[in-house]
N, CA, C and O atoms as a GROMACS GRO file, in nm:
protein
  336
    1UNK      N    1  -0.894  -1.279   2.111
    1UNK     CA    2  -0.905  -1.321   1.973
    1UNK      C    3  -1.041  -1.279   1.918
    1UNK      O    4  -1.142  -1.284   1.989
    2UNK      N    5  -1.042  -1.234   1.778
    2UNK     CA    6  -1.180  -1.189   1.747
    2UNK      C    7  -1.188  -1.324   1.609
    2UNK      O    8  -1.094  -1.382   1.554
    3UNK      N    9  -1.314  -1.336   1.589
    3UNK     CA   10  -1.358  -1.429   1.483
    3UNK      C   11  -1.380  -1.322   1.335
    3UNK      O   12  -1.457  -1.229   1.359
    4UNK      N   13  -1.347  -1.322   1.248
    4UNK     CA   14  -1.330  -1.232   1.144
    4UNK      C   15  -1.378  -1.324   1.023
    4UNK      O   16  -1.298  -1.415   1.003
    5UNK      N   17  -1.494  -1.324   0.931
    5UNK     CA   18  -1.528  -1.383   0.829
    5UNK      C   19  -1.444  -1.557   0.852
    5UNK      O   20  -1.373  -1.622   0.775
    6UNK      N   21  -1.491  -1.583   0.990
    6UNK     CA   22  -1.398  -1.745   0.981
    6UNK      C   23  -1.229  -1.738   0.976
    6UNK      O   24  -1.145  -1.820   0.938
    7UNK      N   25  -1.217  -1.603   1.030
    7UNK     CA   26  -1.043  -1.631   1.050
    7UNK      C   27  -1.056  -1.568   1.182
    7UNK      O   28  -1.142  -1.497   1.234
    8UNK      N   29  -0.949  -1.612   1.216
    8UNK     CA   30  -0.933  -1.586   1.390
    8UNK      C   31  -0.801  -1.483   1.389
    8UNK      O   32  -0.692  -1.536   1.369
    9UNK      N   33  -0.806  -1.377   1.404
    9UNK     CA   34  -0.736  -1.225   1.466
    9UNK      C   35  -0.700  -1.220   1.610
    9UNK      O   36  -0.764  -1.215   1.715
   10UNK      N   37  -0.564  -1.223   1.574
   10UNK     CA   38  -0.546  -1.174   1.711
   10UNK      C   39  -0.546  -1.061   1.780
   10UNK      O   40  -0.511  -0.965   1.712
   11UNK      N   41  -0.574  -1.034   1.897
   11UNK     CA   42  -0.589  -0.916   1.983
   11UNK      C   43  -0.524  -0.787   1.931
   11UNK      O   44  -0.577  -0.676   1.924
   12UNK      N   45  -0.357  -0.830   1.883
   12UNK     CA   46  -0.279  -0.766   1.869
   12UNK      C   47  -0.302  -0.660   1.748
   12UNK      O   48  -0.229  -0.563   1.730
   13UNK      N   49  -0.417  -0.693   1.664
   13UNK     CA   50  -0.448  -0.613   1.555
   13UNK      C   51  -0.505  -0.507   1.599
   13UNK      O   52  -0.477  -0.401   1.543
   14UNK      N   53  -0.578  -0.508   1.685
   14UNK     CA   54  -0.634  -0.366   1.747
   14UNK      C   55  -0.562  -0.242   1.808
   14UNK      O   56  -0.602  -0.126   1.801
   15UNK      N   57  -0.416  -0.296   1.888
   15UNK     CA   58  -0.308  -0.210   1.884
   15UNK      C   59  -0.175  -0.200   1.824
   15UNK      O   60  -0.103  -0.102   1.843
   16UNK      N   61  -0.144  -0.290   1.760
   16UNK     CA   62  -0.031  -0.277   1.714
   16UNK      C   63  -0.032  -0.244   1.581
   16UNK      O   64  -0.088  -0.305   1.490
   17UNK      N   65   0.081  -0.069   1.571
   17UNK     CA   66   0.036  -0.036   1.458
   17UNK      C   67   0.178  -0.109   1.314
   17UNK      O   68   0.285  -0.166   1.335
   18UNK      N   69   0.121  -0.076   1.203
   18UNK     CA   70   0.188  -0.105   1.101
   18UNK      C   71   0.340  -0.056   1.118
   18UNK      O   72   0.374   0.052   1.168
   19UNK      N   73   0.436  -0.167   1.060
   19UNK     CA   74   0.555  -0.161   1.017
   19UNK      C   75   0.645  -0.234   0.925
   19UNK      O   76   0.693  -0.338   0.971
   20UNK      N   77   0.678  -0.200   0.804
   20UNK     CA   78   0.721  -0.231   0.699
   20UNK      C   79   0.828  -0.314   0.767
   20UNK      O   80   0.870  -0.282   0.878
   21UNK      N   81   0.858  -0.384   0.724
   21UNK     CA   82   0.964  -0.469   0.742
   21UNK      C   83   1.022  -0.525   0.627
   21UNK      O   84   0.993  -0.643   0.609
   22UNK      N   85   1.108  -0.464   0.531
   22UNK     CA   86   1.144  -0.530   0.455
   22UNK      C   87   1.254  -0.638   0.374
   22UNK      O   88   1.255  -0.685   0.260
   23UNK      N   89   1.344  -0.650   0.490
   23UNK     CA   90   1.394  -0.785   0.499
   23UNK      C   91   1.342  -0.892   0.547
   23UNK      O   92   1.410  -0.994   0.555
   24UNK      N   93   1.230  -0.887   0.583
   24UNK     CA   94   1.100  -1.038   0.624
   24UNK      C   95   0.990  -1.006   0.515
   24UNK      O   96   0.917  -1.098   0.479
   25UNK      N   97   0.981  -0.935   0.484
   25UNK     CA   98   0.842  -0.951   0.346
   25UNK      C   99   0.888  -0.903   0.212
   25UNK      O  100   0.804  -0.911   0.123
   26UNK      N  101   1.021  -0.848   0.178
   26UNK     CA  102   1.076  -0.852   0.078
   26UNK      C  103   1.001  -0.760  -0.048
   26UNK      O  104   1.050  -0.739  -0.159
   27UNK      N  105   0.915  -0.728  -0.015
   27UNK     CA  106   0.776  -0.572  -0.050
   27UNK      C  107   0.664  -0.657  -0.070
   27UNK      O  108   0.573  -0.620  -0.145
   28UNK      N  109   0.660  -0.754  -0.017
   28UNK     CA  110   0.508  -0.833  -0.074
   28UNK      C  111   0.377  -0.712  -0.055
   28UNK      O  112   0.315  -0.653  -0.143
   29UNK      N  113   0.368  -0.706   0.039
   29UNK     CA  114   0.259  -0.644   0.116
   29UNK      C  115   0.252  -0.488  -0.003
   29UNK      O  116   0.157  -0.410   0.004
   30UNK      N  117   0.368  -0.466  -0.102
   30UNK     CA  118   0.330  -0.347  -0.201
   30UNK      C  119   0.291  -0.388  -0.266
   30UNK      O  120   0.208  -0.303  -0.299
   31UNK      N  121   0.274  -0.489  -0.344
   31UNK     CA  122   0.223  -0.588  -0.470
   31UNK      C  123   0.156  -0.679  -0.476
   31UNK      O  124   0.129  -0.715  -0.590
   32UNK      N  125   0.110  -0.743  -0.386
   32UNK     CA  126   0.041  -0.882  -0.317
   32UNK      C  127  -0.117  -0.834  -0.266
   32UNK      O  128  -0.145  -0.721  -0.226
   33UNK      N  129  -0.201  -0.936  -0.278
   33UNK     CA  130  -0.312  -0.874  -0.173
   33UNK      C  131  -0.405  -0.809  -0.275
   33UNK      O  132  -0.391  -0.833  -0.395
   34UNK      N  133  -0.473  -0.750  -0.244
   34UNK     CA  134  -0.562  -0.675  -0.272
   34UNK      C  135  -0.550  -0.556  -0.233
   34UNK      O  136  -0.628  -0.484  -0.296
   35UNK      N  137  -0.489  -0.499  -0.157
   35UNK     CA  138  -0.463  -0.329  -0.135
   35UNK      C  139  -0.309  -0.316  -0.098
   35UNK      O  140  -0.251  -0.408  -0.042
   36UNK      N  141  -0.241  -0.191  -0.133
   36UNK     CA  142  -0.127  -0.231  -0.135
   36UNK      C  143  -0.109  -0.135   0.013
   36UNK      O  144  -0.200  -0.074   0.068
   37UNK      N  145   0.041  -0.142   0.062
   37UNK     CA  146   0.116  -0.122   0.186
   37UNK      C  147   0.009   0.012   0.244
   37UNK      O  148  -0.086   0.041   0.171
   38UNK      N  149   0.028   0.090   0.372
   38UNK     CA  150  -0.078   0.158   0.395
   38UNK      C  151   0.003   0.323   0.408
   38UNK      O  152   0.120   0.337   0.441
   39UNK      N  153  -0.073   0.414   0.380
   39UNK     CA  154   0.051   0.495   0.364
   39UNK      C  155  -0.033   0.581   0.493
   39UNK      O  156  -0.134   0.539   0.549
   40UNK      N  157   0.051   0.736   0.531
   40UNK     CA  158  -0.016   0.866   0.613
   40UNK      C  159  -0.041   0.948   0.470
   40UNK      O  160  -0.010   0.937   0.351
   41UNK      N  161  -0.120   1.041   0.561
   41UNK     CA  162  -0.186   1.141   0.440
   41UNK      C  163  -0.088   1.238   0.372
   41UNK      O  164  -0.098   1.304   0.268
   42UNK      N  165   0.020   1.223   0.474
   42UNK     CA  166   0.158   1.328   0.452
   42UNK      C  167   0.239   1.231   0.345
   42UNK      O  168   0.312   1.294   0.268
   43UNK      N  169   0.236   1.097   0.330
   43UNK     CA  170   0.271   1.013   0.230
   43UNK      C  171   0.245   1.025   0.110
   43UNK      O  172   0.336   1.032   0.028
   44UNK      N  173   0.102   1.032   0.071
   44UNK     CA  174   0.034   1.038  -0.010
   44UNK      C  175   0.077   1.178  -0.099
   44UNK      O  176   0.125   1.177  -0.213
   45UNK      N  177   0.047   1.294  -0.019
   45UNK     CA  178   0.158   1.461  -0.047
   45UNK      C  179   0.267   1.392  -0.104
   45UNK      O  180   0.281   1.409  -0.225
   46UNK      N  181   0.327   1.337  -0.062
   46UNK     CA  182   0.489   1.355  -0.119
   46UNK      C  183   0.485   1.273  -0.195
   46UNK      O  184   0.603   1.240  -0.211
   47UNK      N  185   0.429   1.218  -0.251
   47UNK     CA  186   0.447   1.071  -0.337
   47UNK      C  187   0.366   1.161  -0.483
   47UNK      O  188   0.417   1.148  -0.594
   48UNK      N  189   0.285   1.216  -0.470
   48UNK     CA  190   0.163   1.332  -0.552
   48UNK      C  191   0.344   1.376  -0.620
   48UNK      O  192   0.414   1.337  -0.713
   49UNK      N  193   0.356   1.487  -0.496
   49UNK     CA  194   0.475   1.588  -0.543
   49UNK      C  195   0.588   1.541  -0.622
   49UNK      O  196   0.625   1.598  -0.725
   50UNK      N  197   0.663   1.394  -0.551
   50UNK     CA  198   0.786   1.334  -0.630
   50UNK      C  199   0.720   1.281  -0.788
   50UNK      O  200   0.800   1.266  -0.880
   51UNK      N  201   0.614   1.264  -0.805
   51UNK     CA  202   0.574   1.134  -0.910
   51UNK      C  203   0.664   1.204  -1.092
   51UNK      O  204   0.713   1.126  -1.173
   52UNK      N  205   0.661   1.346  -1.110
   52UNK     CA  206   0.684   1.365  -1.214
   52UNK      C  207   0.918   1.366  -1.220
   52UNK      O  208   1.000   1.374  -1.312
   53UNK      N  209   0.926   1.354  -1.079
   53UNK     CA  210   1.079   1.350  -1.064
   53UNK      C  211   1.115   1.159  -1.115
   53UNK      O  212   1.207   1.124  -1.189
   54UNK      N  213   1.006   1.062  -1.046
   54UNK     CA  214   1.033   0.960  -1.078
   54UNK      C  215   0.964   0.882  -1.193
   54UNK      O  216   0.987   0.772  -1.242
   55UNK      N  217   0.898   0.951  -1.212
   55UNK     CA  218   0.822   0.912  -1.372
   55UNK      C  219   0.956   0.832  -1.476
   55UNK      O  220   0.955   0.713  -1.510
   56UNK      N  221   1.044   0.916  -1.504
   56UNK     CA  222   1.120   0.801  -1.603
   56UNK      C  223   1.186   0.738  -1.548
   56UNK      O  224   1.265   0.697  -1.633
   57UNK      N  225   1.216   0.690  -1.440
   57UNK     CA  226   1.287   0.514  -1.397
   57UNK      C  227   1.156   0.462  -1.369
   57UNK      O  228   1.156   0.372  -1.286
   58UNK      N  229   1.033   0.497  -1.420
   58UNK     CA  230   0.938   0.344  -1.367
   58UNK      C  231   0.880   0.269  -1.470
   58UNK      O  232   0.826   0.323  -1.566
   59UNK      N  233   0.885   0.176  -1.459
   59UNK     CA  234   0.844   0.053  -1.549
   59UNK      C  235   0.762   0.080  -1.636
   59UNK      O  236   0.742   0.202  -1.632
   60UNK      N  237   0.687   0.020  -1.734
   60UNK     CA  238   0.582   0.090  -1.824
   60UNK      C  239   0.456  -0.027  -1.719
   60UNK      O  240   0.362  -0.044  -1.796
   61UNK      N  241   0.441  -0.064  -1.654
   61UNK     CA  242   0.330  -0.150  -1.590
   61UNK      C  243   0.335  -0.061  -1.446
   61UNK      O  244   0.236  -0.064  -1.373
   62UNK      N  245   0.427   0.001  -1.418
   62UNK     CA  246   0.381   0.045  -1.275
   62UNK      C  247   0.353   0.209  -1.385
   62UNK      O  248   0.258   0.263  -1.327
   63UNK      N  249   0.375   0.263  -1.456
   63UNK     CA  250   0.352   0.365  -1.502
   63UNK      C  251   0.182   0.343  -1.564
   63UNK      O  252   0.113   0.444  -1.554
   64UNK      N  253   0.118   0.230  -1.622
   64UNK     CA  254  -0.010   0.212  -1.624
   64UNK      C  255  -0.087   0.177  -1.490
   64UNK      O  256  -0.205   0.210  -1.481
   65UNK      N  257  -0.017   0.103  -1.374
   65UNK     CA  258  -0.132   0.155  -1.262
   65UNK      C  259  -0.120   0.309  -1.198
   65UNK      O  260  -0.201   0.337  -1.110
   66UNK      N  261  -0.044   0.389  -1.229
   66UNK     CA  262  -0.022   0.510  -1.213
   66UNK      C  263  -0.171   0.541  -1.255
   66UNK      O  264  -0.268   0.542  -1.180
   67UNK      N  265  -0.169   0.564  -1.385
   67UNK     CA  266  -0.263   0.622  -1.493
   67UNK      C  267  -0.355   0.556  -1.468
   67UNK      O  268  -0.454   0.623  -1.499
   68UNK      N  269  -0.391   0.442  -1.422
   68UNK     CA  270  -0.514   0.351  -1.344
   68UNK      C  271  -0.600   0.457  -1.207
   68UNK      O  272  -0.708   0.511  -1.187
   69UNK      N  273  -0.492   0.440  -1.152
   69UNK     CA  274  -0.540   0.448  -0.966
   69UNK      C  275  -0.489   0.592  -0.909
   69UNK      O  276  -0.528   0.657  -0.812
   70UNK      N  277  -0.377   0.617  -1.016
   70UNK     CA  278  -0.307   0.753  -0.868
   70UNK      C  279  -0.216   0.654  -0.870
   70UNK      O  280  -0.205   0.541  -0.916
   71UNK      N  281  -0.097   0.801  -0.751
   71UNK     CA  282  -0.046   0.728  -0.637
   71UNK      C  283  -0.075   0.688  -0.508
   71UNK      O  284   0.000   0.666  -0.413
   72UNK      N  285  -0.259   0.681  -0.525
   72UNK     CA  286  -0.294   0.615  -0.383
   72UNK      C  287  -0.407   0.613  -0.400
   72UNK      O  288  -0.471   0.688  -0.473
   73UNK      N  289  -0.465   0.480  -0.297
   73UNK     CA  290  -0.620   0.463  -0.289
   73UNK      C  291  -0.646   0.480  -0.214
   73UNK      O  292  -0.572   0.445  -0.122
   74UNK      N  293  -0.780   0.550  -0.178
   74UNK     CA  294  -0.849   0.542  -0.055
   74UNK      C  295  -0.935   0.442  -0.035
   74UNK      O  296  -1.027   0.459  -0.114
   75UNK      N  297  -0.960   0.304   0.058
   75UNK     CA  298  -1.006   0.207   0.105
   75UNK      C  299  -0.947   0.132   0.212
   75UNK      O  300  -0.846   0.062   0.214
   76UNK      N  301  -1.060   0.172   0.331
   76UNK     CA  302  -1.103   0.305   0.386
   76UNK      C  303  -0.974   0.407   0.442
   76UNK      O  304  -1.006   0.500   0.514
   77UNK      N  305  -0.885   0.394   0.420
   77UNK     CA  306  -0.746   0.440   0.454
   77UNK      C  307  -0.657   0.469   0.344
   77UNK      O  308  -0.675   0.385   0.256
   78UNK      N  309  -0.571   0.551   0.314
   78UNK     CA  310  -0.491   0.561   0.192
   78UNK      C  311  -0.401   0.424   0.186
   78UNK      O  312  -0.342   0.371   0.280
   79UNK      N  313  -0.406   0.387   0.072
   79UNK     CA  314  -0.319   0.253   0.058
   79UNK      C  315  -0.256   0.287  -0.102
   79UNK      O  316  -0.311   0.356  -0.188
   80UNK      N  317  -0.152   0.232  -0.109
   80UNK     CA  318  -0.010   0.227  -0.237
   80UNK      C  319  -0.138   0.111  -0.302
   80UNK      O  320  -0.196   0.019  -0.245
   81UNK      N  321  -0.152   0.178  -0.482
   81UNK     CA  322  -0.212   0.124  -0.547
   81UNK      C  323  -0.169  -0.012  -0.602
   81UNK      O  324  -0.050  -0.014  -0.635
   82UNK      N  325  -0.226  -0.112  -0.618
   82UNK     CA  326  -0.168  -0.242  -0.645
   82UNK      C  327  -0.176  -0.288  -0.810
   82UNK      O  328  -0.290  -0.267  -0.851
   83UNK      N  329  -0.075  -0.351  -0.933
   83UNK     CA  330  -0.162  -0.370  -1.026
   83UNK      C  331  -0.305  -0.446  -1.025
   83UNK      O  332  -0.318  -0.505  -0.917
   84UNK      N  333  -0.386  -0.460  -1.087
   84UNK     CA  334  -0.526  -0.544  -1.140
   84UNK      C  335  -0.495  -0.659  -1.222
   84UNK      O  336  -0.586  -0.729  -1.268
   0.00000   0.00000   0.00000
């Protein structure tokens, strides 16, 4: 267990890597939080490339964090931009 700003982490964070699960988090972890889901750099490419194919089915609020952030942040890892 590591002590983390007064929260206690378990071991398991150091190897176990990320997996969406989205019949148990229902997309929280894209919208929730402070940084959104975590993407690969090959993610980030294709999400760049699709954005002008999915541009008109997206909302006018996910189309302003578009125009905010990208389709991705870097901190310290690429992460799916969250609204503000």
């Amino acid at each position: 267990m590591h002590l983390i700003d007064h929260i206690l982490v378990s071991d398991d964070i150091l190897t176990s890597q990320f997996a969406c699960d989205l019949s148990a988090c229902h997309g929280a972890c894209c919208w929730e939080g402070d940084y959104g889901a975590p993407l690969e750099p090959e993610e980030v490419d294709t999400l760049n490339t699709i954005l002008p194919v999915i541009r008109p089915f997206l909302s006018p609020a996910g189309l302003a964090v578009l125009e905010d952030q990208g389709t991705s942040v870097y901190y310290p890892d690429w992460v799916k931009p969250v609204p503000r």
